[in-house]
C-alpha positions as CSV (number, residue, x, y, z in Angstrom):
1,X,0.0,0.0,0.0
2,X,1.1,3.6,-1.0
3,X,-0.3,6.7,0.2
4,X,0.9,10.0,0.0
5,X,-0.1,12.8,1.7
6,X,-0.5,16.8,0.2
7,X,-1.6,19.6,2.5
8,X,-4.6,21.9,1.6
9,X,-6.1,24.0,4.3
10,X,-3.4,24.3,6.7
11,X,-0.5,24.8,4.1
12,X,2.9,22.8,4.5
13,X,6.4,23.8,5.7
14,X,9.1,23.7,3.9
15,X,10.2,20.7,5.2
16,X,7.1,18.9,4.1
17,X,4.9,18.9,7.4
18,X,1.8,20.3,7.6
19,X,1.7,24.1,9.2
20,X,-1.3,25.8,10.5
21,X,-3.3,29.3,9.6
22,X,-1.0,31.2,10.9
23,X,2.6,29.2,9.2
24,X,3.4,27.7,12.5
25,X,4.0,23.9,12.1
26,X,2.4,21.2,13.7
27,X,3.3,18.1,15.5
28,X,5.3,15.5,13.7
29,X,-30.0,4.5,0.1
30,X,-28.6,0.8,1.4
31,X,-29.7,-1.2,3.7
32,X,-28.6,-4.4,5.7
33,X,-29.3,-7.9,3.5
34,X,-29.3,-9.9,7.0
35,X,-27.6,-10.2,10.5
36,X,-24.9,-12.2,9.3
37,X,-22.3,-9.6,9.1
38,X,-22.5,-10.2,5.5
39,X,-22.1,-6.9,2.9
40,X,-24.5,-4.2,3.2
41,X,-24.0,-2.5,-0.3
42,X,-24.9,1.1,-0.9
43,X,-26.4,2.8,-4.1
44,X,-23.9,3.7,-7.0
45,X,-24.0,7.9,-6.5
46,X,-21.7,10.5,-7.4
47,X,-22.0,13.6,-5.7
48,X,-20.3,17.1,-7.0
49,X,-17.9,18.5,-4.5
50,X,-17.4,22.0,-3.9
51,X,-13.7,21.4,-2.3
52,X,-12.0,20.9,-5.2
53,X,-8.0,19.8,-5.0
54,X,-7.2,22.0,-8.2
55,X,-8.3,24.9,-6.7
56,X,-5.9,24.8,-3.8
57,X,-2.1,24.5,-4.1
58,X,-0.4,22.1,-2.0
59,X,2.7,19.8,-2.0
60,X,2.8,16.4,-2.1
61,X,5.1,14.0,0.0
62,X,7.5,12.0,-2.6
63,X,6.9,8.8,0.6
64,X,4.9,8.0,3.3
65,X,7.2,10.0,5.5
66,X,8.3,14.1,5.1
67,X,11.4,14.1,3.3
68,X,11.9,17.7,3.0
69,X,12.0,16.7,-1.1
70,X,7.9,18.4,-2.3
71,X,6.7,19.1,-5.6
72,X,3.3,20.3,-7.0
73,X,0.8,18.1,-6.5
74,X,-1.9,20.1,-8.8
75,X,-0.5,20.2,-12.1
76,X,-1.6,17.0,-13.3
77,X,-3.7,15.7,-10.5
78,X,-7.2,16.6,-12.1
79,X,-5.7,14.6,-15.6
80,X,-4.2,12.0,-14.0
81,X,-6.9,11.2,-11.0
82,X,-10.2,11.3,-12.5
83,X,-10.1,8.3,-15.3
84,X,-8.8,5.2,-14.4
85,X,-7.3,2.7,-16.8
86,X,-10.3,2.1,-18.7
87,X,-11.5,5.6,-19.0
88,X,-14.0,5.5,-16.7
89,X,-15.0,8.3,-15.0
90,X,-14.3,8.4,-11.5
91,X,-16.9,9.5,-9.2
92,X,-17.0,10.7,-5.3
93,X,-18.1,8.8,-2.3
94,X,-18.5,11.1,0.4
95,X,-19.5,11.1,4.0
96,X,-19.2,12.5,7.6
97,X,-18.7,11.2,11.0
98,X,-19.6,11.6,14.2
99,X,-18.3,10.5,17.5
100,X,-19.7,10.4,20.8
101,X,-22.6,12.1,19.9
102,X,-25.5,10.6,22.0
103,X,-26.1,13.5,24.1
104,X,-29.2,15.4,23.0
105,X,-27.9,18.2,23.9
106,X,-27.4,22.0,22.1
107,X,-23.7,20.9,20.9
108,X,-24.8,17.7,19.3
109,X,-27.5,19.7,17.6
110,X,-25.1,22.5,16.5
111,X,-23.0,19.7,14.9
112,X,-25.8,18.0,12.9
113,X,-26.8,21.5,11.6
114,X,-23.0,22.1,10.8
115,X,-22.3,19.0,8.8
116,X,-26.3,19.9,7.4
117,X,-24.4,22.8,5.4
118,X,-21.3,20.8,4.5
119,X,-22.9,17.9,3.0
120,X,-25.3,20.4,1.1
121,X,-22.3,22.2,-0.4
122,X,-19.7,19.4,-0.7
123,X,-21.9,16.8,-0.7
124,X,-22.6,13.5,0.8
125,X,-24.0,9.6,0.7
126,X,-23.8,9.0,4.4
127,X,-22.6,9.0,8.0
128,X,-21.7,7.3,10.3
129,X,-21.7,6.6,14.2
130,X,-18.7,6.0,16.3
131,X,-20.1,5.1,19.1
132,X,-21.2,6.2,22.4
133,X,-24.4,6.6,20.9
134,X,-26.8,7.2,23.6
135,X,-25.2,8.1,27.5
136,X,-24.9,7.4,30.2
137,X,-26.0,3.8,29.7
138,X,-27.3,3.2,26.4
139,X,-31.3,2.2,25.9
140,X,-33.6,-0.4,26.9
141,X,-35.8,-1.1,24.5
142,X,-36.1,-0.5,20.4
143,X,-39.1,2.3,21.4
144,X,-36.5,4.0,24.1
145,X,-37.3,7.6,23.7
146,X,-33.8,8.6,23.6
147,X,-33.8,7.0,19.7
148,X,-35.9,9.9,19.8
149,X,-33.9,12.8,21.0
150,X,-30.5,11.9,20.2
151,X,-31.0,10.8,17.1
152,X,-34.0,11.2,15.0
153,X,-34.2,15.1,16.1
154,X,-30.6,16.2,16.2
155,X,-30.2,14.4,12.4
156,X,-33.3,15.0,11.1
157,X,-32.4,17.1,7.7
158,X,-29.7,14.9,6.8
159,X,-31.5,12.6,4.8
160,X,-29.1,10.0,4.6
161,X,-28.3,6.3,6.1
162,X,-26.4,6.4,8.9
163,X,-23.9,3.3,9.5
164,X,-23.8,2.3,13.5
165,X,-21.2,0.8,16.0
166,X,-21.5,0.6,19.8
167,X,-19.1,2.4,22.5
168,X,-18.5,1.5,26.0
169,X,-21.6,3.4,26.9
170,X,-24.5,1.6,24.7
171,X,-23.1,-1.3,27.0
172,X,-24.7,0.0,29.9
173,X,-22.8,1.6,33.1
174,X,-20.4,-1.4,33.5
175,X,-19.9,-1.1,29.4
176,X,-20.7,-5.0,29.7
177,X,-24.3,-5.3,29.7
178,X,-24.3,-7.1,26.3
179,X,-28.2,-7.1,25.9
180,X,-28.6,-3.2,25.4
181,X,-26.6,-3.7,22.0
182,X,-29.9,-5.7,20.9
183,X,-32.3,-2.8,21.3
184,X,-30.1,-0.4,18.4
185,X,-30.5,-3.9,16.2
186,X,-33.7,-3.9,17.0
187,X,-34.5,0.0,16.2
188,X,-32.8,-0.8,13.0
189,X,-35.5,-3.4,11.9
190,X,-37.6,-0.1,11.8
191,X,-36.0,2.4,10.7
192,X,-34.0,2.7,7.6
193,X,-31.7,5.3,8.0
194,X,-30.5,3.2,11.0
195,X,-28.3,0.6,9.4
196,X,-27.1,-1.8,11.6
197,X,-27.2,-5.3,10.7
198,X,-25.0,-6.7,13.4
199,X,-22.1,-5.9,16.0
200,X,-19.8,-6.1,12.9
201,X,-20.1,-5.8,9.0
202,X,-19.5,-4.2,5.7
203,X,-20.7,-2.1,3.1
204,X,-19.8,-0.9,-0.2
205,X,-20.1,2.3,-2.3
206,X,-19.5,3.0,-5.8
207,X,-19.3,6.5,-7.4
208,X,-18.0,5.7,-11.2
209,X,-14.9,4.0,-11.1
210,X,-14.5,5.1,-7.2
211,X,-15.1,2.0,-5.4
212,X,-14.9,2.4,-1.4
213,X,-15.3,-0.5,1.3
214,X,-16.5,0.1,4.5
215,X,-15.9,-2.1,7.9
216,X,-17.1,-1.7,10.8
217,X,-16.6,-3.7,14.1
218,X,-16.7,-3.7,17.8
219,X,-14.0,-2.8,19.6
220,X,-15.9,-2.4,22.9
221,X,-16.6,-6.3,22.9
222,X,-13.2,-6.9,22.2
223,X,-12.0,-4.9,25.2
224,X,-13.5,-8.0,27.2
225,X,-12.1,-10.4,25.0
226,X,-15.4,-11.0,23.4
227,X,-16.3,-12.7,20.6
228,X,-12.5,-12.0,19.4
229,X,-11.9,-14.8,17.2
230,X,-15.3,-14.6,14.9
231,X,-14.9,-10.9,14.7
232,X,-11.2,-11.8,13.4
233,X,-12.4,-14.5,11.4
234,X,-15.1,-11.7,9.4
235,X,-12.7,-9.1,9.0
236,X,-9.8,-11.2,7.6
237,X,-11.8,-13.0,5.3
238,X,-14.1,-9.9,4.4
239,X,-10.7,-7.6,3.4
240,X,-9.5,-10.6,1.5
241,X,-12.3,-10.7,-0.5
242,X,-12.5,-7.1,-0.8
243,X,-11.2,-5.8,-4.3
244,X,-12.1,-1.8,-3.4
245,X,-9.9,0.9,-4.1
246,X,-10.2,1.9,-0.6
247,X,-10.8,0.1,2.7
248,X,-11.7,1.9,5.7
249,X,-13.0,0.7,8.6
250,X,-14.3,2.5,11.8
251,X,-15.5,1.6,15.7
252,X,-15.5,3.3,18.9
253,X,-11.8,2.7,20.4
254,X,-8.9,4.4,18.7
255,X,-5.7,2.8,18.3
256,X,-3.7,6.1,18.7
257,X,-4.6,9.0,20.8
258,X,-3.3,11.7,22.2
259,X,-6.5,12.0,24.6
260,X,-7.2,11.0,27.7
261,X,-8.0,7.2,27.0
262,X,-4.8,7.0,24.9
263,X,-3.2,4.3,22.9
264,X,-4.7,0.9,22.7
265,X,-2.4,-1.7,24.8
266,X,-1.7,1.5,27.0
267,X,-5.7,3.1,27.8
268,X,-5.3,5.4,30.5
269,X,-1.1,5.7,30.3
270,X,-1.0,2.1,31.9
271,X,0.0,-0.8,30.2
272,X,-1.3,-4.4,30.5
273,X,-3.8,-4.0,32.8
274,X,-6.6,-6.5,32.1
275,X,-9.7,-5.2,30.2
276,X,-8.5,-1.3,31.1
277,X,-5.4,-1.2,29.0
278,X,-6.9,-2.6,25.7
279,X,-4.7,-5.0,25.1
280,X,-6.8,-7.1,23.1
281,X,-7.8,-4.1,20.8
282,X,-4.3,-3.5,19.9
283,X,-3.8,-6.9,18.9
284,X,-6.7,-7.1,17.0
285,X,-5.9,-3.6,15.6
286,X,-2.5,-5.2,15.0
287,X,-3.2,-8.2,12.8
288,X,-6.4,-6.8,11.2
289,X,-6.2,-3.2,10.4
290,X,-2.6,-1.9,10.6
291,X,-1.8,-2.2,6.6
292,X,-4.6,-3.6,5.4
293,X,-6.6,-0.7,5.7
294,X,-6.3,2.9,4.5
295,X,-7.8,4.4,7.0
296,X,-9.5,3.8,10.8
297,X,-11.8,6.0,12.2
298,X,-12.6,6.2,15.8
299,X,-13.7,8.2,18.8
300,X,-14.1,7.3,22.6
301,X,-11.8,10.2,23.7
302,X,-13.8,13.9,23.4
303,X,-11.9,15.6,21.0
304,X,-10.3,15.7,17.2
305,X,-7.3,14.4,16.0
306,X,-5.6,13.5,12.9
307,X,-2.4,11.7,12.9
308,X,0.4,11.5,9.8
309,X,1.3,8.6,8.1
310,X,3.1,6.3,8.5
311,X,1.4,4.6,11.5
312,X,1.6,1.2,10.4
313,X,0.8,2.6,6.6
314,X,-2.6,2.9,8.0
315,X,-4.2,6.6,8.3
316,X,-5.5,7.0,11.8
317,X,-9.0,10.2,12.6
318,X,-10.2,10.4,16.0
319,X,-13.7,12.6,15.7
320,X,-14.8,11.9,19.4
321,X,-16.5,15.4,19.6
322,X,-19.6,15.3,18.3
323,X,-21.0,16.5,21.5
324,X,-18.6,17.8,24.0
325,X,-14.7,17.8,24.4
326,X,-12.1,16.4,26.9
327,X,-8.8,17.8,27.1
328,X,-5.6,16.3,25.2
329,X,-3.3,14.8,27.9
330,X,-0.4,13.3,25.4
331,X,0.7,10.8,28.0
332,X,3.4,9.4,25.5
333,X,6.0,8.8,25.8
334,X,6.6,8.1,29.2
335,X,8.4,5.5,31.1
336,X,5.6,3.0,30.7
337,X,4.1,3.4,27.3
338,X,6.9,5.3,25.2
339,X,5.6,5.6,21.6
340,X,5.5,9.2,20.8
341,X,1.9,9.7,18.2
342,X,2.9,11.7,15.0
343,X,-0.2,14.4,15.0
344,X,-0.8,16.2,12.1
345,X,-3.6,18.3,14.1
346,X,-5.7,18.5,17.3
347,X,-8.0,20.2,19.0
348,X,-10.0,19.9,22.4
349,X,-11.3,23.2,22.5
350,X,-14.8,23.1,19.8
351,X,-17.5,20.0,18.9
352,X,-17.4,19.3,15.6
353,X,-17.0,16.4,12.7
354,X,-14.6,14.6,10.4
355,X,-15.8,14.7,6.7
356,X,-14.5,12.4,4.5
357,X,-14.4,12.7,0.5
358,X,-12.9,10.1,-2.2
359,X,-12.8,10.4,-6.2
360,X,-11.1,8.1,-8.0
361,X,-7.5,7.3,-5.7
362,X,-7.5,10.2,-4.1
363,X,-8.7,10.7,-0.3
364,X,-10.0,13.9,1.1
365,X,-10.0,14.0,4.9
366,X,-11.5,17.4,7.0
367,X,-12.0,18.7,10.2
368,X,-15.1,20.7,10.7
369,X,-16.2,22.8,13.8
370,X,-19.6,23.2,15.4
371,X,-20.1,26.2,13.5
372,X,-18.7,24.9,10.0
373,X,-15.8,26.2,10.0
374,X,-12.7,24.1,8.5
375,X,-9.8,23.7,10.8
376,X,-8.0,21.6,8.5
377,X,-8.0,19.4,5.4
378,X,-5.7,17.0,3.3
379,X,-5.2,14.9,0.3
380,X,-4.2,11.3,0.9
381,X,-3.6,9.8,-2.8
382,X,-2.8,6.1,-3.5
């Protein structure tokens, strides 16, 4: 896998690495077809984006690491990027995500009335849900009025489906009551734009010749050592058999943070302490997503991060602020856990989203506030 990475909203230094506003640099319709965590596959769409690449320079990184060695990255990407072999015209599959959203309250709102005005002007297919969908302890029942006024009013003018995985906090206050998942699979059997066949599946969307695969899984069961090995078993088999141009896949507990939860394998700055640490989500981030996806999004800490490549050659977005915000703590390194995360940018400061936008091998990735505004955007191209 080969991804490269070129700048847009924040501008690079002259050594490569992203800088921000100001110059400064930063830190180095579908629905399910069972429960079987077989492939949900969406509609073939191509929506018009308003964010074009040409339009802004950048520079584009000659590896997967900032070598100091840039050149223009707009002279020939709208020739070179928009047919593929055959000629076919690519298209764009676009979407935005939220994290930790199940609130109800004003921010939550804010931020579905933000991405409201994004997807109208950039355009989008879908969302999805990172998790955390409905605090303090999830729901009770498929008619739960919280379905009510966390989702179905804060979202209702994004007329889209929304793709679901379960946090710590759908799992009840111990985050291991495992029957409150079955009321959200439940609520799904009812309503549409809630698409969530199982604990763990995939999806598809095609735009053109842009072909995107979706995975989504559940790292909250796997915190407990749950169901490990068939959720291992469906991913591995389901990326093998995968022949998009992209793979991304997304759940609730990041890999790499710079939050308070932290790095998987060291939650909380503390290593190998059973169930806490997440020791079982690293290793299942390990063999299963680390290279063989392009990108994993997450949230479970309350803020918005994006992190450079390489990572083990996987792109790594934290959008955990959907509703509220927690500070950044950067435990690492320390004398425990001592892997230092390369951010490309964070903030704890502002709700917002993570909009994602892909045409043909080229990636779009940006940061949106409560408001709208765009803190920051990049290019990934393959």
């Amino acid at each position: 896998m080969s991804l490269a990475l070129v700048c847009l909203a924040s501008g690079c230094a002259d050594d490569g690495s992203p800088t921000d506003t100001n110059g400064d640099t930063q830190g180095d319709e579908a629905g399910p077809t069972d429960t079987a965590g077989d492939e949900v596959v969406g509609e073939d769409e191509s929506a018009e984006s308003s964010g074009d690449t040409e339009s802004t320079s950048g520079t584009e990184s000659t590896d997967t690491e900032s070598t100091g060695e840039t050149e223009s990255a707009t002279e020939t990407e709208s020739e070179t990027e928009s047919e593929t072999d055959t000629g076919e015209e690519a298209g764009t599959v676009s979407f935005v995500a939220f994290g930790d959203q199940g609130e109800g309250n004003d921010a939550q709102y804010a931020v579905a009335a933000a991405a409201e005005v994004i997807c109208e002007e950039r355009g989008c297919q879908f969302a999805l849900l990172l998790g955390d969908n409905f605090y303090d302890v999830g729901v009770d029942a498929p008619d739960d009025p919280q379905f009510i006024d966390k989702f179905e009013m804060p979202y209702a003018d994004l007329d889209m489906p929304f793709y679901i995985t379960l946090g710590n906090h759908d799992y009840g206050q111990t985050s291991a009551e495992w029957w409150r998942g079955q009321p959200q699979l439940d609520y799904a059997l009812a309503n549409p734009k809630w698409v969530f066949p199982k604990e763990w599946f995939t999806f598809s969307e095609v735009a053109g010749s842009t072909t995107v695969d979706i995975f989504a899984f559940d790292s909250s069961q796997l915190m407990w050592d749950r169901n490990y090995d068939e959720q291992a078993d469906w991913l591995s088999n389901a990326t093998a058999n995968s022949t998009a141009t992209w793979k991304i896949s997304f759940a609730h507990h990041p890999y790499i943070s710079n939050g308070a939860h932290g790095n998987a394998g060291c939650y909380e700055g503390f290593p190998a302490v059973p169930v806490v640490s997440g020791g079982d989500v690293k290793s299942f981030m390990d063999d299963y997503v680390c290279g063989t996806m392009d990108a994993y999004i997450s949230g479970h800490d309350h803020n918005r991060q994006i992190f450079k490549t390489p990572v083990c050659n996987t792109y790594f977005f934290l959008a955990g602020a959907s509703a509220k915000t927690s500070d950044l703590e950067h435990h690492y390194p320390n004398f425990l856990c001592d892997d230092e995360n390369p951010d490309v940018w964070e903030d704890d400061t502002r709700e917002g989203f993570l909009y994602v936008s892909i045409t043909g091998n080229e990636m779009t990735v940006a940061m949106y506030d409560l408001e709208g505004v765009l803190d920051y955007e990049q290019v990934i191209v393959k």
